[in-house]
N, C-alpha and C positions, 0 to 999 in steps of 0.2 A: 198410081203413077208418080205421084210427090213422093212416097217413099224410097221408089225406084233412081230417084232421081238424088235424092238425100243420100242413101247409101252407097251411089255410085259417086256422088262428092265426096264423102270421110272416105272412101278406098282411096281417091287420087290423091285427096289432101296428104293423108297418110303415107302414099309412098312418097309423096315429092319429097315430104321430111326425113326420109331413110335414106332417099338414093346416096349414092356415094359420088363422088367429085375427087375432082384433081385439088388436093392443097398443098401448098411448097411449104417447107417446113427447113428455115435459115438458120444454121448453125456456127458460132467463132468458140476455136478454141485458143485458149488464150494462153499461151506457152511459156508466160513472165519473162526472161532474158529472150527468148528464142526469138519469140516476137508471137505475131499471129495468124491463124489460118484460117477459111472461110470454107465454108460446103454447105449446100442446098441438096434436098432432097424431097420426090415430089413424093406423096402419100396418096393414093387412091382411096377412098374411106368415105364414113358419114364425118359431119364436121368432130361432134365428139371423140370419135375413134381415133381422128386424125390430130386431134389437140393432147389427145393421153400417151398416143404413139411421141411425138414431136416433143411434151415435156418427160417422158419416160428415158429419153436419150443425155440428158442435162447430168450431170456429175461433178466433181472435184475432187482432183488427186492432189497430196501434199508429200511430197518426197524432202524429206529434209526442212529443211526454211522454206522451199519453194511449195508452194500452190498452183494447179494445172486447171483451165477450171474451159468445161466443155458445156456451154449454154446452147438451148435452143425455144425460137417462136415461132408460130405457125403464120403465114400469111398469108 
């Protein structure tokens, strides 16, 4: 029965750590002269999944002298 009991804790423990969640993932692009924009986007995920998604979005573009620069972090 303690084993039964044990291996039915690591199954729960184990999904609680997979399930996936709601995490907002705040975004400013920063448009130098133009000024700036802001966007949110919610991510359904495990927290890892949704932290790779949310930094996989992040870039900078340099056209000329100018630098564009499109940051994001998850919260």
């Amino acid at each position: 029965m303690k084993k039964l009991l044990l291996i039915g804790g690591a199954v729960l423990t184990l999904a609680a750590v997979g399930c996936k969640k709601d995490y907002t993932c705040d975004c400013t692009y920063d448009a130098g002269t133009l000024g700036t924009q802001t966007a949110s986007y919610t991510v359904k995920d495990t927290k890892k999944n949704a932290e790779e998604w949310c930094e996989g979005n992040q870039t900078t573009i340099t056209v000329g002298a100018q630098s564009y620069t499109w940051s994001c972090t998850l919260k």
